[in-house]
C-alpha positions as CSV (number, residue, x, y, z in Angstrom):
1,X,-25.9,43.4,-67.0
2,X,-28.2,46.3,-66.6
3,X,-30.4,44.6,-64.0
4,X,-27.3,43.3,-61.8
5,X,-25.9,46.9,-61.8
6,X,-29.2,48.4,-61.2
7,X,-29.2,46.0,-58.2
8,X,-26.1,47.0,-57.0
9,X,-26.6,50.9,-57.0
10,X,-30.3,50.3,-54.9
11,X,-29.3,48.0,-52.6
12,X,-26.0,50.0,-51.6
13,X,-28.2,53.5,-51.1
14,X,-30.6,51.2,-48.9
15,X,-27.1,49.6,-47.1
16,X,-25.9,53.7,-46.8
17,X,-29.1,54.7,-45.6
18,X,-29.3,52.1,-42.9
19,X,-25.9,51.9,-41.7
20,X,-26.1,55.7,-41.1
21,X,-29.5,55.2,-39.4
22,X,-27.8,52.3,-37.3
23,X,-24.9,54.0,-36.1
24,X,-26.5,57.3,-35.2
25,X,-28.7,55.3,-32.9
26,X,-25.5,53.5,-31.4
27,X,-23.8,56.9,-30.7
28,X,-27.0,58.4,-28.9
29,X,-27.1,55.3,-26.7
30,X,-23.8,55.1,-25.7
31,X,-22.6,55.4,-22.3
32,X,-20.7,58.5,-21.1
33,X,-16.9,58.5,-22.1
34,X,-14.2,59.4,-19.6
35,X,-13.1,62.7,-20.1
36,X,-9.3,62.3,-19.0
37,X,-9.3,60.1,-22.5
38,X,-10.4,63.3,-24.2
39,X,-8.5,66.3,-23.0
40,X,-7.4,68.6,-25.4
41,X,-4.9,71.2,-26.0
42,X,-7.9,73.4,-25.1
43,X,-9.9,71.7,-23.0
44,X,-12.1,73.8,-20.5
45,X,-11.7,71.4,-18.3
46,X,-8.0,71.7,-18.0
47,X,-8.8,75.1,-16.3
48,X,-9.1,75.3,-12.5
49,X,-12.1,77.1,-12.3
50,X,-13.5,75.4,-15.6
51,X,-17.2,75.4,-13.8
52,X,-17.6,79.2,-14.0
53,X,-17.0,79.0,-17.4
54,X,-19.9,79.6,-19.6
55,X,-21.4,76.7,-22.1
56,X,-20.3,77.4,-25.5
57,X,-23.4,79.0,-27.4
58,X,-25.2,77.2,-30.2
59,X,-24.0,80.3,-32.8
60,X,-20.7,79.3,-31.2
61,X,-20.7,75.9,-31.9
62,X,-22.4,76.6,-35.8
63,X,-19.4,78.7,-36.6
64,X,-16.6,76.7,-34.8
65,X,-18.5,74.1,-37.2
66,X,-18.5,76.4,-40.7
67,X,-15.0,77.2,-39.7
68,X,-13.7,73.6,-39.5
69,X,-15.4,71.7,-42.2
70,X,-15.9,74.7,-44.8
71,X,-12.1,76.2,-44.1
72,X,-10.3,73.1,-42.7
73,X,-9.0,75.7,-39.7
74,X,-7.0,72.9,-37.8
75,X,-5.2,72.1,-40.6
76,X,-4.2,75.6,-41.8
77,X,-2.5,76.3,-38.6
78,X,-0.5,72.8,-38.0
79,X,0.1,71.9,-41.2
80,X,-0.4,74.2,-44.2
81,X,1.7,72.8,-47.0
82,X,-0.8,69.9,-46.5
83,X,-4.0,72.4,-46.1
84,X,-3.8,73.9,-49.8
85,X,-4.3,70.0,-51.2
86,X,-6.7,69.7,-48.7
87,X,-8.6,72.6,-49.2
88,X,-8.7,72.4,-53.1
89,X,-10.1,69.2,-52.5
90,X,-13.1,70.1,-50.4
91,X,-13.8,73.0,-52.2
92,X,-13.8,71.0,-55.7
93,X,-16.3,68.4,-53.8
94,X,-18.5,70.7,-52.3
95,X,-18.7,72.0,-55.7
96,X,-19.1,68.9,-57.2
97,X,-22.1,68.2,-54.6
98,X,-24.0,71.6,-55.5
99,X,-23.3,70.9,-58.7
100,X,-24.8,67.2,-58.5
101,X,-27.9,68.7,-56.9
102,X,-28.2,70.7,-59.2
103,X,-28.1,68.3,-62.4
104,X,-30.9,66.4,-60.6
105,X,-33.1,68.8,-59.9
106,X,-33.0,70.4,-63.0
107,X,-34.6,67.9,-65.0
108,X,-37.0,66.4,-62.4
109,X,-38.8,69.8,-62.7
110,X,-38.0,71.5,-65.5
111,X,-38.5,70.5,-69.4
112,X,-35.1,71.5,-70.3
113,X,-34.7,72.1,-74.0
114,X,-31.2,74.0,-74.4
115,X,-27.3,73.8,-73.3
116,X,-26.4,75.1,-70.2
117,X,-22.8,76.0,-70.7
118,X,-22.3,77.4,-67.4
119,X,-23.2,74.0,-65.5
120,X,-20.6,72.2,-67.8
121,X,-18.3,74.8,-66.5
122,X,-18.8,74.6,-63.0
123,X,-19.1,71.1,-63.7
124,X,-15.1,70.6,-65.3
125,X,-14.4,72.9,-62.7
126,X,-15.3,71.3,-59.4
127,X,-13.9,67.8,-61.2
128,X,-10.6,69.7,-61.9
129,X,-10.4,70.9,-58.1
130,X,-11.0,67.6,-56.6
131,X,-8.9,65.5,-58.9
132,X,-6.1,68.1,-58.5
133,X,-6.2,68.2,-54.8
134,X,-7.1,64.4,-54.5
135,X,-3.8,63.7,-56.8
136,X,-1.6,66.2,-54.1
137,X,-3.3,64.6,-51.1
138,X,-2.1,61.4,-52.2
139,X,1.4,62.4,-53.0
140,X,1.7,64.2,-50.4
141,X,1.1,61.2,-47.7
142,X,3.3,59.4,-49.7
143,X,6.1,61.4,-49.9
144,X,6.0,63.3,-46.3
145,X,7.4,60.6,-43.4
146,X,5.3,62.3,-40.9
147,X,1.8,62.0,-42.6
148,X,2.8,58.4,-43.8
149,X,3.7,57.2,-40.5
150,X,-0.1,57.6,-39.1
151,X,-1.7,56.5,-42.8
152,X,-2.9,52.7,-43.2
153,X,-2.1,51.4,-46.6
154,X,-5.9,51.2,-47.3
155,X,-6.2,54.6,-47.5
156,X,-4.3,54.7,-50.2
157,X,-6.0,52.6,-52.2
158,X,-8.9,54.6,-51.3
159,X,-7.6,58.2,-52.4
160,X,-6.5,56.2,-56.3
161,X,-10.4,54.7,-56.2
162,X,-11.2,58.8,-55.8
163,X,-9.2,59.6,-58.6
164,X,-10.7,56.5,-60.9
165,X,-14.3,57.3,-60.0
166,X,-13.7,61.1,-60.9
167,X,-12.2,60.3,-63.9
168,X,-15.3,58.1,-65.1
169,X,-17.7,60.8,-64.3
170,X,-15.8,63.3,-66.5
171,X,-15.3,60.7,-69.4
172,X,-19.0,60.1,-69.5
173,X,-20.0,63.9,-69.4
174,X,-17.4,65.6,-71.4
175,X,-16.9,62.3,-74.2
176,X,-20.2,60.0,-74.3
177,X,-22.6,62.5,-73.6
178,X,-20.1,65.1,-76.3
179,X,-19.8,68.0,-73.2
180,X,-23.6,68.7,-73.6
181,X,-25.0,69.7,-70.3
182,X,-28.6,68.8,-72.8
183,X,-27.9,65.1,-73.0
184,X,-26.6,64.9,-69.8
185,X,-30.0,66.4,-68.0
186,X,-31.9,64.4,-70.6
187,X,-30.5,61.3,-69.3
188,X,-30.9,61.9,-65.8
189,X,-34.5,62.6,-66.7
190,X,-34.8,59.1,-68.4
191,X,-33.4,57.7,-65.0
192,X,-35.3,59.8,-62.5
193,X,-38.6,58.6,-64.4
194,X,-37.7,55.4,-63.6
195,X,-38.5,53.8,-67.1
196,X,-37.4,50.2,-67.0
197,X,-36.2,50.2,-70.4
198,X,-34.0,52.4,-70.0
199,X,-32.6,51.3,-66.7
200,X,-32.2,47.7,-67.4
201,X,-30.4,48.9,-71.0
202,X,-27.6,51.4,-69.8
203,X,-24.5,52.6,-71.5
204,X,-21.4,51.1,-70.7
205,X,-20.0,54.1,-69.6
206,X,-22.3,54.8,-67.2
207,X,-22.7,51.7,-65.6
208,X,-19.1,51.9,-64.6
209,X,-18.9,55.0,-63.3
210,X,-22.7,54.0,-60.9
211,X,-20.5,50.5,-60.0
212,X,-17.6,52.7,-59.1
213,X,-19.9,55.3,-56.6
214,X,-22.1,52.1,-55.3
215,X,-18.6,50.7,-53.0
216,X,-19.0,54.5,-52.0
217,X,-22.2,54.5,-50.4
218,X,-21.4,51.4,-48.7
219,X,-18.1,52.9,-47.0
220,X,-19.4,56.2,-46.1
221,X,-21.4,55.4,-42.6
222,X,-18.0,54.4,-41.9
223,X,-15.9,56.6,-43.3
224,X,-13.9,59.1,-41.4
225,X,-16.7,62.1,-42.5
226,X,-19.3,60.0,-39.9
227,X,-16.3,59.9,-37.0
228,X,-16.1,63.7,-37.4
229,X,-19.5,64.5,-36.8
230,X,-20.6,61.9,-34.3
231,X,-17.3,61.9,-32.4
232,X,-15.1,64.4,-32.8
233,X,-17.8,67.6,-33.1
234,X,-19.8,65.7,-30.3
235,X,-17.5,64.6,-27.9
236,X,-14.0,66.3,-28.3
237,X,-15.3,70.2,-29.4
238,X,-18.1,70.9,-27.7
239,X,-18.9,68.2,-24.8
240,X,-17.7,70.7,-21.6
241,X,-21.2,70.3,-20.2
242,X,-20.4,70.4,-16.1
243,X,-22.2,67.4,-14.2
244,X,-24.3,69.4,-11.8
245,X,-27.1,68.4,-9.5
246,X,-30.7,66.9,-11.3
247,X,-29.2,67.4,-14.8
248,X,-29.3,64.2,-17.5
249,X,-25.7,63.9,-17.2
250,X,-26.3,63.1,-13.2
251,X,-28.8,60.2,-14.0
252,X,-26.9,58.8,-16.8
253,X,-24.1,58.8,-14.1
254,X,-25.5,57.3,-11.3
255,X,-27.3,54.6,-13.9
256,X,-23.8,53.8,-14.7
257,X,-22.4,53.7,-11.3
258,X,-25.2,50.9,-10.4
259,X,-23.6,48.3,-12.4
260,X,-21.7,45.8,-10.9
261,X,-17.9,45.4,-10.9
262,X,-17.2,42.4,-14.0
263,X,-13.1,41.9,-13.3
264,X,-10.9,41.7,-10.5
265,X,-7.6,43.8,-9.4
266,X,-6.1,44.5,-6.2
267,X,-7.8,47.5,-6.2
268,X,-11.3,46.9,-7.4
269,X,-14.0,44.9,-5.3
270,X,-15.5,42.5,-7.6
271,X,-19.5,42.1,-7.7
272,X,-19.5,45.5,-6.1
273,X,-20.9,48.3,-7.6
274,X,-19.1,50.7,-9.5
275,X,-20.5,53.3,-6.4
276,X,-19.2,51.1,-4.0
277,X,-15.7,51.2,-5.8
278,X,-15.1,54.8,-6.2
279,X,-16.4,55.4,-2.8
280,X,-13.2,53.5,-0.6
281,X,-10.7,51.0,-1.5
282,X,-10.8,47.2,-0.7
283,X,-10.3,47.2,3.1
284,X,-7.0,44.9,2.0
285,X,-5.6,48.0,-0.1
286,X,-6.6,50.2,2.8
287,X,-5.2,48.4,5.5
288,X,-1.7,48.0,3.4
289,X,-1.8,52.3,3.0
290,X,-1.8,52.7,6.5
């Protein structure tokens, strides 16, 4: 049993590591998007004179970013019944993270010989934020028409998956391991020195909870945390980069304007290139115009 979920755990940080690796390479390759698919409320290119307008700073861009993952801005101004849930769960998981770092570095470089009661409270209390604002999330899409309307029923079953994970990691701290933050760091140390015995011979308890975070890993490359950064930061914040003369933008143009025409329409030449197209109409079309 030990070896199988042993298995599990390393082969889905291997999938997580690759998929991520994967799809940050397919993002930097892709072809330039259309930006009349992307407008925005505040676009700079809705403006008239949207060339003059300076390219938004990389301080600017650092704390549009702080602002939006750390505060959860858009939310608190279109929706703020919705933002406190929301923003006691991020803060609780942010915690939680820290706090994670924490327990594993601890142990790996420290001979640690006495309780730490403050980690075990900071500990209960980043568990307490995110299962309290992960239990109000999820009654709150299921109870407001408005956020359930544009919710698929999987998520649902992710946000209870949240809840069940959560409550496995508290079980094993605060009842197997008797709330001592001592145990606790002493079995992480057993596991970070990657002793075979007692890897292949875990508790029950703790295999669960690893066999609960492993499905984890494998969804998060392609989770909605990955579409933020890649897409959303990327290509719908900060992407109000003008296409001026000899700049990258210009060659990844004119490299996309040298393909040839795949589909036919009474507007579009096929076999021509896309240069060809946006230059003139079919003399057909043309002729009909006049």
């Amino acid at each position: 049993m030990g070896g199988i979920v042993l298995g599990i755990f390393y082969v889905s940080i291997v999938f997580c590591l690759v998929a991520l690796v994967v799809r940050i390479i397919k993002y930097a390759n892709a072809p330039l998007h259309l930006r009349w698919e992307l407008y925005r409320a505040s676009s700079t290119y809705e403006l008239v004179d949207w060339w003059t307008k300076p390219h938004t700073s990389f301080g600017e861009k650092l704390k549009s970013v702080a602002q939006d993952i750390f505060l959860l801005r858009g939310y608190f101004r279109r929706n703020r019944g919705f933002w406190y849930w929301l923003f006691t769960f991020h803060s609780g998981l942010y915690l939680l993270i820290i706090w994670h770092v924490w327990l594993f570095i601890v142990p790996a470089v420290t001979n640690v010989q006495t309780e730490s009661t403050a980690g075990l409270v900071v500990g209960h209390i980043a568990a307490a934020l995110v299962f309290i604002g992960g239990a109000g999330i999820l009654i709150k899409r299921l109870t407001d028409k408005d956020l359930r309307a544009y919710y698929a029923p999987l998520h649902y079953f992710k946000w209870l998956f949240i809840l069940i994970t959560l409550a496995g990691g508290f079980y094993a701290v605060h009842f197997y391991f008797n709330g001592s933050m001592l145990e606790v760091m002493g079995y992480v140390k057993e596991q970070l020195a990657f002793e075979l015995e007692h890897k292949l011979n875990p508790p029950v308890v703790t295999s669960l909870h690893v066999l609960f975070v492993s499905p984890w890993l494998i969804y998060l490359p392609f989770s909605h945390i990955m579409q933020i950064f890649f897409r959303y930061f990327h290509e719908l914040r900060w992407d109000h980069v003008p296409n001026v003369r000899g700049s990258k933008i210009e060659g990844r143009v004119q490299k996309l304007l040298n393909q040839t025409v795949s589909w036919s329409a009474p507007h579009i030449q096929t076999g021509s290139k896309w240069s060809e197209v946006a230059q003139g109409l079919p003399e057909d079309s043309a002729g009909e115009e006049k």
